[in-house]
mmCIF file of the C-alpha atoms, coordinates in Angstrom:
data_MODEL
# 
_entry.id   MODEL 
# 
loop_
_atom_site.group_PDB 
_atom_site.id 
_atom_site.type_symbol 
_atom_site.label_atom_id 
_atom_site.label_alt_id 
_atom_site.label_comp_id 
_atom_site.label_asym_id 
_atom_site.label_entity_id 
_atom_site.label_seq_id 
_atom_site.pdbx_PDB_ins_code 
_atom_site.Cartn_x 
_atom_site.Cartn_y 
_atom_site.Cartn_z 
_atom_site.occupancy 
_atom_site.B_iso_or_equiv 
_atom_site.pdbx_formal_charge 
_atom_site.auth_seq_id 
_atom_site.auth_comp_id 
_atom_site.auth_asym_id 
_atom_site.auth_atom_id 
_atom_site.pdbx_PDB_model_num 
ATOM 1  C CA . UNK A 1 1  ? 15.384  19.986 -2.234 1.00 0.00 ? 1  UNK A CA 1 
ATOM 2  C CA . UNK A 1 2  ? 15.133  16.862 0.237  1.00 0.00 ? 2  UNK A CA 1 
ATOM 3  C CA . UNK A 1 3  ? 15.498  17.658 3.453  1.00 0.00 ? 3  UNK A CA 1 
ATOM 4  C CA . UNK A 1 4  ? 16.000  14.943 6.895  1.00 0.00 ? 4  UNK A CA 1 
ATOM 5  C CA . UNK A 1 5  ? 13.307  15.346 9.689  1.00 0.00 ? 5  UNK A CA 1 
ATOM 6  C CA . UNK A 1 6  ? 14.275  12.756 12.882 1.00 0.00 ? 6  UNK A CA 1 
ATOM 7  C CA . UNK A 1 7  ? 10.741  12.599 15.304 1.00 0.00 ? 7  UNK A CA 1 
ATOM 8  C CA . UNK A 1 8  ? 10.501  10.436 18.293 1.00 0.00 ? 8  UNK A CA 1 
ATOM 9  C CA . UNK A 1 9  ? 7.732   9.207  19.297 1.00 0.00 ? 9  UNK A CA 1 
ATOM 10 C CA . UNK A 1 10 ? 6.167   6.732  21.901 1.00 0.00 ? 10 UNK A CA 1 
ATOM 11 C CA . UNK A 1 11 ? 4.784   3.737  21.505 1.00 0.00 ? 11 UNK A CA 1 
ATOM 12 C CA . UNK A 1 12 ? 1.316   4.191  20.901 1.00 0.00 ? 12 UNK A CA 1 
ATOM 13 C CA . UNK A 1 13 ? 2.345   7.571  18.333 1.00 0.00 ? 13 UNK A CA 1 
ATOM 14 C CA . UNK A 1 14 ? 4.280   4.242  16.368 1.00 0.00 ? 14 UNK A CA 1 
ATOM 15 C CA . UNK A 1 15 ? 1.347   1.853  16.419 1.00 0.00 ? 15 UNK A CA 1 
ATOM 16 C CA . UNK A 1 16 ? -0.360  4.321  15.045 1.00 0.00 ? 16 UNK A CA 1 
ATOM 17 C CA . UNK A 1 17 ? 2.190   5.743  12.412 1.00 0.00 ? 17 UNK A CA 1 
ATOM 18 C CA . UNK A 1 18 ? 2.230   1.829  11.699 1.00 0.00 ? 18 UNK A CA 1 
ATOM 19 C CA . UNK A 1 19 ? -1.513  1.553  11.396 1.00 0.00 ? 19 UNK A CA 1 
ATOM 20 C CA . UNK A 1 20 ? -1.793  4.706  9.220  1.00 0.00 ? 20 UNK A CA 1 
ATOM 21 C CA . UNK A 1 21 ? 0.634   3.283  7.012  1.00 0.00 ? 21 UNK A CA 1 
ATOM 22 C CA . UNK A 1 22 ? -1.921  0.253  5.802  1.00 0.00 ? 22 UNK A CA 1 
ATOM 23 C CA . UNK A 1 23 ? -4.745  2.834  5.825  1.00 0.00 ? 23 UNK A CA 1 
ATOM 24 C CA . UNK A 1 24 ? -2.881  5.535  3.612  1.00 0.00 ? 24 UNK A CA 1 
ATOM 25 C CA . UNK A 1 25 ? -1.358  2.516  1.374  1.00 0.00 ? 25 UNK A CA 1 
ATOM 26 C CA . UNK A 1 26 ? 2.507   3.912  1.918  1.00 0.00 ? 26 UNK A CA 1 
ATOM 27 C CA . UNK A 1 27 ? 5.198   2.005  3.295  1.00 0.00 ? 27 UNK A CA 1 
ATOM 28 C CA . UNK A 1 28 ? 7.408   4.565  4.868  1.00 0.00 ? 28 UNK A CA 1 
ATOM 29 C CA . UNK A 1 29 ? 6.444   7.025  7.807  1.00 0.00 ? 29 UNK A CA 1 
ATOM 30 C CA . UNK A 1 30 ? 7.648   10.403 5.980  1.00 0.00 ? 30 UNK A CA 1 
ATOM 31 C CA . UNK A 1 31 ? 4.630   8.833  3.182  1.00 0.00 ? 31 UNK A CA 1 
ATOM 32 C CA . UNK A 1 32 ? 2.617   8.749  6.430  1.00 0.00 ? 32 UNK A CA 1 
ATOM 33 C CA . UNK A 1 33 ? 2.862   12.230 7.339  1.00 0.00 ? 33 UNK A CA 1 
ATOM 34 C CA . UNK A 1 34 ? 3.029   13.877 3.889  1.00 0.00 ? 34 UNK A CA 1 
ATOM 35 C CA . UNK A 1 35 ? -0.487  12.459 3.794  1.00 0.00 ? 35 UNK A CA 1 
ATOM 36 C CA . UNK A 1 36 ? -1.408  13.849 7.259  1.00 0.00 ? 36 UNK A CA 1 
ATOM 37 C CA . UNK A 1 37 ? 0.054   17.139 5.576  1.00 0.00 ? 37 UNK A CA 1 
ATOM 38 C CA . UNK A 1 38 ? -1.815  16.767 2.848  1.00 0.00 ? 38 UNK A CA 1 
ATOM 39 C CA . UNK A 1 39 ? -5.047  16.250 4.877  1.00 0.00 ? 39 UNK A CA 1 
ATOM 40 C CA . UNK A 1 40 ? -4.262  19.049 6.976  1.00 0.00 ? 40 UNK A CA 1 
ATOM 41 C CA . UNK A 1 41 ? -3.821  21.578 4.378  1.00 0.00 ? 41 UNK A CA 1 
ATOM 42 C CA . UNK A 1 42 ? -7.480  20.682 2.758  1.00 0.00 ? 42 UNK A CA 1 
ATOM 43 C CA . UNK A 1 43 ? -9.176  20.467 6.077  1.00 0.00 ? 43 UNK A CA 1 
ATOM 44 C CA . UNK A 1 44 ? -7.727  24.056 7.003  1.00 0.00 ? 44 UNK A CA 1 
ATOM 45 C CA . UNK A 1 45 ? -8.803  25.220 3.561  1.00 0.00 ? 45 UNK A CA 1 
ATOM 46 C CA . UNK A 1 46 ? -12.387 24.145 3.970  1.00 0.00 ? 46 UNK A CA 1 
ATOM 47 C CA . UNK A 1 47 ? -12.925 25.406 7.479  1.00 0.00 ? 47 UNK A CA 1 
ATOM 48 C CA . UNK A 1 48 ? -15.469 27.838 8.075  1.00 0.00 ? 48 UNK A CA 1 
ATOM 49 C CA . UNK A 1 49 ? -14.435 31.117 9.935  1.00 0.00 ? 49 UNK A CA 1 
ATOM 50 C CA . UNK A 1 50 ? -14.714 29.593 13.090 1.00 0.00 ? 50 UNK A CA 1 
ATOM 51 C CA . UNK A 1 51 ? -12.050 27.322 12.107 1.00 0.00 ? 51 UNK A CA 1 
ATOM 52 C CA . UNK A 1 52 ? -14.330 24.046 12.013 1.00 0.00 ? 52 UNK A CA 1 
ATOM 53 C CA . UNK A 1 53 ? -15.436 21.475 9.683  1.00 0.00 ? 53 UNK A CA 1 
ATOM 54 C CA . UNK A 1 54 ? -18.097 18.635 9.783  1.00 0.00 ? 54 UNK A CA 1 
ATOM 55 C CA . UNK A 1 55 ? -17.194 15.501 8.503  1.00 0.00 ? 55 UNK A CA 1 
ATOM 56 C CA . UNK A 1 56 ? -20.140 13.180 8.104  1.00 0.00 ? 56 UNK A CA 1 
ATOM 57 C CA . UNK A 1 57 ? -19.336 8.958  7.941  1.00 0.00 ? 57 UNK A CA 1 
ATOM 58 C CA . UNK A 1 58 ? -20.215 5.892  6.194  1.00 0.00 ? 58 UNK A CA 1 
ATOM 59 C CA . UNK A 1 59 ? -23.164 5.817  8.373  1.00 0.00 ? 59 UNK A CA 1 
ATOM 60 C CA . UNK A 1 60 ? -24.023 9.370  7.708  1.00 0.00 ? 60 UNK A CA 1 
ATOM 61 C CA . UNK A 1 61 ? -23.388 10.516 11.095 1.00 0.00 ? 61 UNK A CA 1 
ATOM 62 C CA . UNK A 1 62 ? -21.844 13.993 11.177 1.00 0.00 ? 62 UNK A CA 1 
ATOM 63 C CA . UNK A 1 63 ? -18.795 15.356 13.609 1.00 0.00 ? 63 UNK A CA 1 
ATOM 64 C CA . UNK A 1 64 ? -17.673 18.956 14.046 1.00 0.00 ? 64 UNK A CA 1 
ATOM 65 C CA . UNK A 1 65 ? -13.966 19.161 14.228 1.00 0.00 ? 65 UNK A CA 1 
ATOM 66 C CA . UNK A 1 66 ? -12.470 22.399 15.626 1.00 0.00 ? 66 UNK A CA 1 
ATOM 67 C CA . UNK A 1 67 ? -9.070  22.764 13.694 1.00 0.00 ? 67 UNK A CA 1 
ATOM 68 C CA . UNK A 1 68 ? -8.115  25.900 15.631 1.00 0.00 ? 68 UNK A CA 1 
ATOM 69 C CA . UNK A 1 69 ? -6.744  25.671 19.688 1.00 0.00 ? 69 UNK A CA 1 
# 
């Protein structure tokens, strides 16, 4: 079953929804944010118990990100 979401959003929430759109290789914004979804629920599922993960870059630099709060 399809269902109809309406957001709004300001105008830096659209560059980026516009921006993310390129990056994810979708052309519509409900493509944009069943990615983030998608993202979401993997990040979530690899958190630790303290609800954070470390993502490391291209330059091998790593980040925590707290996914909880």
């Amino acid at each position: 079953m399809s269902r109809k979401t309406t957001l709004d959003v300001d105008a830096d929430t659209e560059a980026l929804l516009n921006e993310l759109k390129v990056t994810f290789g979708v052309k519509t914004n409900a493509g944009v944010i069943r990615k983030a979804l998608q993202l979401s629920k993997f990040m979530a599922s690899e958190a630790d118990e303290n609800h954070t993960v470390v993502i490391e870059n291209k330059k091998h630099e790593k980040t925590k990100l707290l996914l909880a709060g």
